[in-house]
Backbone as CSV, one residue per row, in Angstrom:
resi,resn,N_x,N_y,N_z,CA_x,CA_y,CA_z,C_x,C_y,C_z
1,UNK,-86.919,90.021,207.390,-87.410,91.368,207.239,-86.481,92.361,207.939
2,UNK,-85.703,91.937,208.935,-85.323,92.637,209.814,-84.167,92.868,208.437
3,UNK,-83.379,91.898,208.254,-82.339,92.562,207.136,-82.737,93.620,205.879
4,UNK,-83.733,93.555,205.750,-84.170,94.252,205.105,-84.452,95.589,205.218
5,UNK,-84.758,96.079,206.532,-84.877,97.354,206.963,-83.362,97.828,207.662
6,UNK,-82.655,97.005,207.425,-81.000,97.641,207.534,-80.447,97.936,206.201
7,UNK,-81.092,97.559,205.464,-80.835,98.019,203.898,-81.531,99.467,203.785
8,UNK,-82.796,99.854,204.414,-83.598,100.508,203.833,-83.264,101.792,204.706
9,UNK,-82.691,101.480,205.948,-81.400,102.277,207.232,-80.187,103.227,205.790
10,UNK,-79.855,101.652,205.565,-78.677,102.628,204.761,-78.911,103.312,203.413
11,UNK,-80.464,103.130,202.702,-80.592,103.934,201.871,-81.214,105.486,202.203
12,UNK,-81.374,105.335,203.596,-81.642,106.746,204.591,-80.176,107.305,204.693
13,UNK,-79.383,106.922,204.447,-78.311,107.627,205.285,-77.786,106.744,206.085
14,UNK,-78.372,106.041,206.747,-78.013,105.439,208.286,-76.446,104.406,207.817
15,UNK,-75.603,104.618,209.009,-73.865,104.230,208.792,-74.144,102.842,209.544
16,UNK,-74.951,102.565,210.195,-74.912,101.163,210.840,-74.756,99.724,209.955
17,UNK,-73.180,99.571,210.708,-72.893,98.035,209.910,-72.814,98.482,208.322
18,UNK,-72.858,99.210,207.557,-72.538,99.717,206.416,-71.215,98.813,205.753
19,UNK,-70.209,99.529,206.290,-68.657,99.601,205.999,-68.697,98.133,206.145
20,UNK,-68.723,97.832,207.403,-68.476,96.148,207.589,-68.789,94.988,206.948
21,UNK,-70.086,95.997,206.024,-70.798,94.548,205.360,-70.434,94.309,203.378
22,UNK,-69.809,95.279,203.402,-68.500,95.445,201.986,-67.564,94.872,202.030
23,UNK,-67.579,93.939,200.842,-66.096,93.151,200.753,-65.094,94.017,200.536
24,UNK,-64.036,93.970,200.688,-62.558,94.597,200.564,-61.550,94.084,199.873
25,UNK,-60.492,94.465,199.392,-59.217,93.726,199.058,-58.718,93.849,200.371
26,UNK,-57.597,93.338,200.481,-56.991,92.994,201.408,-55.740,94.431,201.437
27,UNK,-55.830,95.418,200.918,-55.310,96.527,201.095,-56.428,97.664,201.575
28,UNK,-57.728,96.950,201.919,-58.791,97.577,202.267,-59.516,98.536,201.196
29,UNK,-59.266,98.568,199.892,-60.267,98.642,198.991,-61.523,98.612,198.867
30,UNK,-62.269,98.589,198.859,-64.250,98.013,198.735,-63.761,97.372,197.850
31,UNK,-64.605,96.311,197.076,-64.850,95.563,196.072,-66.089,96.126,195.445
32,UNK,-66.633,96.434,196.085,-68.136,97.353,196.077,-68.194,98.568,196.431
33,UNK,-69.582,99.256,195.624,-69.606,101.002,195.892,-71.092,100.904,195.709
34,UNK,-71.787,100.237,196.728,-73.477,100.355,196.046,-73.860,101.404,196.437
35,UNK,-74.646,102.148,195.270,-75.626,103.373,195.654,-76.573,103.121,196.053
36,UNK,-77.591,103.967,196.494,-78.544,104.230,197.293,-80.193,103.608,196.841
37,UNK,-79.522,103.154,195.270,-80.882,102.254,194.879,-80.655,100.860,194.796
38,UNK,-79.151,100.568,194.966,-78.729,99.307,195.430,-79.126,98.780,196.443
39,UNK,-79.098,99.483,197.546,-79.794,98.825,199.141,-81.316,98.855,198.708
40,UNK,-81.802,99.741,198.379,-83.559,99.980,197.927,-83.763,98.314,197.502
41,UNK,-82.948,98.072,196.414,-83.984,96.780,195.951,-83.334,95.852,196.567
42,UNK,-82.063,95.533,197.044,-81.769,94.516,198.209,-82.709,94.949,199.216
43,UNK,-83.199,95.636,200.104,-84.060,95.954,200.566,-85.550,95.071,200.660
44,UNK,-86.034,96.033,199.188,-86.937,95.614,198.942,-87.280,94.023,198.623
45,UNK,-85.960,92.894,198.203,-86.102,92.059,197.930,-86.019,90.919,198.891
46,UNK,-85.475,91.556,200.356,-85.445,91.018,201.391,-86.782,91.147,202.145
47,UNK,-87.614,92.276,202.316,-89.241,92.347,202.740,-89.606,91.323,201.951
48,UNK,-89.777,91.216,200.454,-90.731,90.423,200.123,-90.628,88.937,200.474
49,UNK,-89.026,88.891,200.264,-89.018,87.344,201.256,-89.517,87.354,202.258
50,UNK,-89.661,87.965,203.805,-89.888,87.805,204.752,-91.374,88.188,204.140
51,UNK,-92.161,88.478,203.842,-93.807,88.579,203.042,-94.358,87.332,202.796
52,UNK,-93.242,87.046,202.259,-93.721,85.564,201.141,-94.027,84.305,202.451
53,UNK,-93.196,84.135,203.323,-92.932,83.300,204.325,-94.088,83.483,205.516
54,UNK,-94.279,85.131,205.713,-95.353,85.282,206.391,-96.766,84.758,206.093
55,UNK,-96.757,84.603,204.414,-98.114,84.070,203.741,-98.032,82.635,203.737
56,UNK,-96.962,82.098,203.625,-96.594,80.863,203.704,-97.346,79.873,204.480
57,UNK,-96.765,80.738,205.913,-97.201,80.182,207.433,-98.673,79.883,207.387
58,UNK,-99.220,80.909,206.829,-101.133,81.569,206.991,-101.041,82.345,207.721
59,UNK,-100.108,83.001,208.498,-100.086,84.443,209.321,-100.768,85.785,208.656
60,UNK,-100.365,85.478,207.643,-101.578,86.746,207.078,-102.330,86.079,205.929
61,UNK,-103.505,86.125,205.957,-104.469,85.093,205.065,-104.965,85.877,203.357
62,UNK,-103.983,85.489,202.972,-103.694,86.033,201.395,-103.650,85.347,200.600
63,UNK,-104.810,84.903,199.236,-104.585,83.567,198.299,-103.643,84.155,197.413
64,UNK,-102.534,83.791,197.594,-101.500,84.194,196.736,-101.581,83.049,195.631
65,UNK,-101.012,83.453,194.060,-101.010,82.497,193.032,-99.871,81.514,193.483
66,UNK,-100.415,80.306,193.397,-99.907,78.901,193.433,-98.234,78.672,193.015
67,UNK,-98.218,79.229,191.888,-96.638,79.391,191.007,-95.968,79.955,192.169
68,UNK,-96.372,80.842,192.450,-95.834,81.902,193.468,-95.214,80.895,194.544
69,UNK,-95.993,80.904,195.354,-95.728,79.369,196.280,-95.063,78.645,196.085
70,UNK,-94.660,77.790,194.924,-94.259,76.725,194.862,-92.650,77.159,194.214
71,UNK,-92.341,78.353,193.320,-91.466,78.379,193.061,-90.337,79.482,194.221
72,UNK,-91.411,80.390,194.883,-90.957,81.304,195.581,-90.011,79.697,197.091
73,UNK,-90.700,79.093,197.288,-90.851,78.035,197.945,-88.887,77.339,198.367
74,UNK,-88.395,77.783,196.488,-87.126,76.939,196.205,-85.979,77.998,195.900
75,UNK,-87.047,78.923,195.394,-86.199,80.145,194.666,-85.067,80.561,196.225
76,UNK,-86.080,81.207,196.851,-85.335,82.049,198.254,-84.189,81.294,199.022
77,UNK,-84.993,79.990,199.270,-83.238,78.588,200.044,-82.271,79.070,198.833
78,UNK,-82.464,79.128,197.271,-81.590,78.775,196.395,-80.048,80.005,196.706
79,UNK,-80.887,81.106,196.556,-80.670,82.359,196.942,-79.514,82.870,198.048
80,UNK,-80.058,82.389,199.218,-79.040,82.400,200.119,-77.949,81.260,200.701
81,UNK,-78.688,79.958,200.125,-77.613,79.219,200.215,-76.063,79.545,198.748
82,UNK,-76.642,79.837,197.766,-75.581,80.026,196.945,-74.560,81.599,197.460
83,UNK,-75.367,82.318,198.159,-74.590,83.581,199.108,-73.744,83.229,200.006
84,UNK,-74.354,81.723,200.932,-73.257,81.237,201.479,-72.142,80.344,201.114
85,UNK,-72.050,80.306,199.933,-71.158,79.004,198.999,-70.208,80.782,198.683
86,UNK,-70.505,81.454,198.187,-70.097,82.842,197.625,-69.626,82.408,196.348
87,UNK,-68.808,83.776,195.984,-68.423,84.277,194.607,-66.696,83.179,194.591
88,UNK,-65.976,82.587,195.896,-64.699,82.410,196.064,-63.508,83.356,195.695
89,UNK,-63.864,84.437,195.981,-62.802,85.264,195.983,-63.337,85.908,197.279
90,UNK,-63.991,86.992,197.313,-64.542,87.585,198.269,-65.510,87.499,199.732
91,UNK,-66.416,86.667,199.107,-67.821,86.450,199.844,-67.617,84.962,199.540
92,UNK,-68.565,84.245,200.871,-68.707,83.054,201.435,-67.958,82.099,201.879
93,UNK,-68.529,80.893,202.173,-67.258,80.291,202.935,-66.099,79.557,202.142
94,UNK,-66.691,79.857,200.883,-65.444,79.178,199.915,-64.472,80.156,199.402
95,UNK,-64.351,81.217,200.365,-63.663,83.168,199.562,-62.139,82.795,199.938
96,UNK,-61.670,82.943,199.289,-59.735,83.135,199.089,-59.098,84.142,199.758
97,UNK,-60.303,85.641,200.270,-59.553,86.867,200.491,-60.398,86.613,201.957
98,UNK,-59.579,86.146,203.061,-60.609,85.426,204.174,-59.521,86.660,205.801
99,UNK,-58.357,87.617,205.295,-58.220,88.023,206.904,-58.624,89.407,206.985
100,UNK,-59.514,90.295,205.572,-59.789,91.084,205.933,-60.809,91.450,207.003
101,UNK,-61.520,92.496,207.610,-62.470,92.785,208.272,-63.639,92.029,207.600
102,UNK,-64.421,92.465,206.838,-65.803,91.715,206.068,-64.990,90.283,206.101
103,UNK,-63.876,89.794,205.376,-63.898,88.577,205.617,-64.031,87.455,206.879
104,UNK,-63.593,88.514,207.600,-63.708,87.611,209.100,-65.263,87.417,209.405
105,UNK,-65.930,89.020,208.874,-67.545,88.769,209.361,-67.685,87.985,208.857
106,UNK,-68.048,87.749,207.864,-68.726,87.202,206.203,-68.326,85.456,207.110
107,UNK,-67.266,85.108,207.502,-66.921,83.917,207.965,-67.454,83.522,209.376
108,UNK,-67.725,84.142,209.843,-68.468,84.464,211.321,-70.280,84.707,211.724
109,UNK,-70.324,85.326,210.574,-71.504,85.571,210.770,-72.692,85.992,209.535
110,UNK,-72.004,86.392,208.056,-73.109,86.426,206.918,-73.058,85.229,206.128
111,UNK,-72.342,84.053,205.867,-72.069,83.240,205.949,-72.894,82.194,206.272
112,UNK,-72.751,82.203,207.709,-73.404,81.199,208.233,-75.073,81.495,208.384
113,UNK,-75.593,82.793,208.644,-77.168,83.315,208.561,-77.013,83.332,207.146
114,UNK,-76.641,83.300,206.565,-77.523,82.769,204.911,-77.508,80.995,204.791
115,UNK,-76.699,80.233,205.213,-76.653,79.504,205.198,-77.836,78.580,205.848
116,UNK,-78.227,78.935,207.031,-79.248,78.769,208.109,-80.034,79.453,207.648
117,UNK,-80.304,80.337,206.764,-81.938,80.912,206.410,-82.257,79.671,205.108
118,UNK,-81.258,79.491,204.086,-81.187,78.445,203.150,-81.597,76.938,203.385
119,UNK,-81.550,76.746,204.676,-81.628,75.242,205.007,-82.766,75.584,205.556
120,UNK,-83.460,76.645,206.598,-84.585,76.372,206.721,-85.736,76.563,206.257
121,UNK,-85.302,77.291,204.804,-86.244,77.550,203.805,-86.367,76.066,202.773
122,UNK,-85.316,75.295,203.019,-85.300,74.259,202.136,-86.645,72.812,203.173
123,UNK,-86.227,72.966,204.585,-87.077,72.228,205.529,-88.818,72.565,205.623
124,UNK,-88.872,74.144,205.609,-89.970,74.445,205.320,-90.560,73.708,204.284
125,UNK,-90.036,74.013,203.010,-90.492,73.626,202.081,-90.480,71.890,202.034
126,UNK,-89.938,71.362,202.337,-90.483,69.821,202.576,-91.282,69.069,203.499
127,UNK,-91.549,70.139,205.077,-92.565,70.042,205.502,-93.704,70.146,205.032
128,UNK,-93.915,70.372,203.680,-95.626,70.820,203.027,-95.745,69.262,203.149
């Protein structure tokens, strides 16, 4: 959730971690130019994960439909583990364009927290 309201930061305006979190060419290019309804539904699609997980637990006591559960369950690991595999050019740990700025993060640190949200969404889900 918390990533999610850094999305919803930068569809305010807010510059935090912005720049850094755009892939680049290696002449410092963006690869990306998301507008302001781009973060909205990354945003928004990051709350509902952290939603879904909260209902998961029973932290908030909501009979959510079953489908929901079971596919939301595989969908979300699928999600960020394939974020951390990336596109291999740009993003993840398999990216070719690896000494720009984002690449160093992306290798350091978005990378590996998608990777670790992916595996423990995959553990969750086999703890049922």
């Amino acid at each position: 959730m918390v990533l999610g309201i850094i999305h919803f930061n930068w569809l305010m305006g807010g510059e935090f971690g912005f720049s850094e979190s755009l892939p680049t060419k290696e002449n410092g290019e963006r690869v990306l130019n998301p507008k302001k309804i781009d973060s909205a539904i990354v945003g928004i699609g990051l709350i509902a994960f952290g939603i879904f997980y909260l209902l998961k637990s029973g932290f908030i006591d909501y009979n959510s439909p079953e489908w929901i559960m079971k596919y939301g369950s595989w969908i979300i690991p699928i999600i960020f583990l394939l974020r951390a595999i990336g596109e291999f050019k740009y993003v993840g740990f398999f990216k070719s364009i690896k000494k720009t700025d984002f690449g160093k993060l992306d290798t350091e640190l978005f990378s590996p927290l998608c990777l670790i949200i992916g595996i423990l969404g995959i553990i969750i889900q086999l703890m049922e």
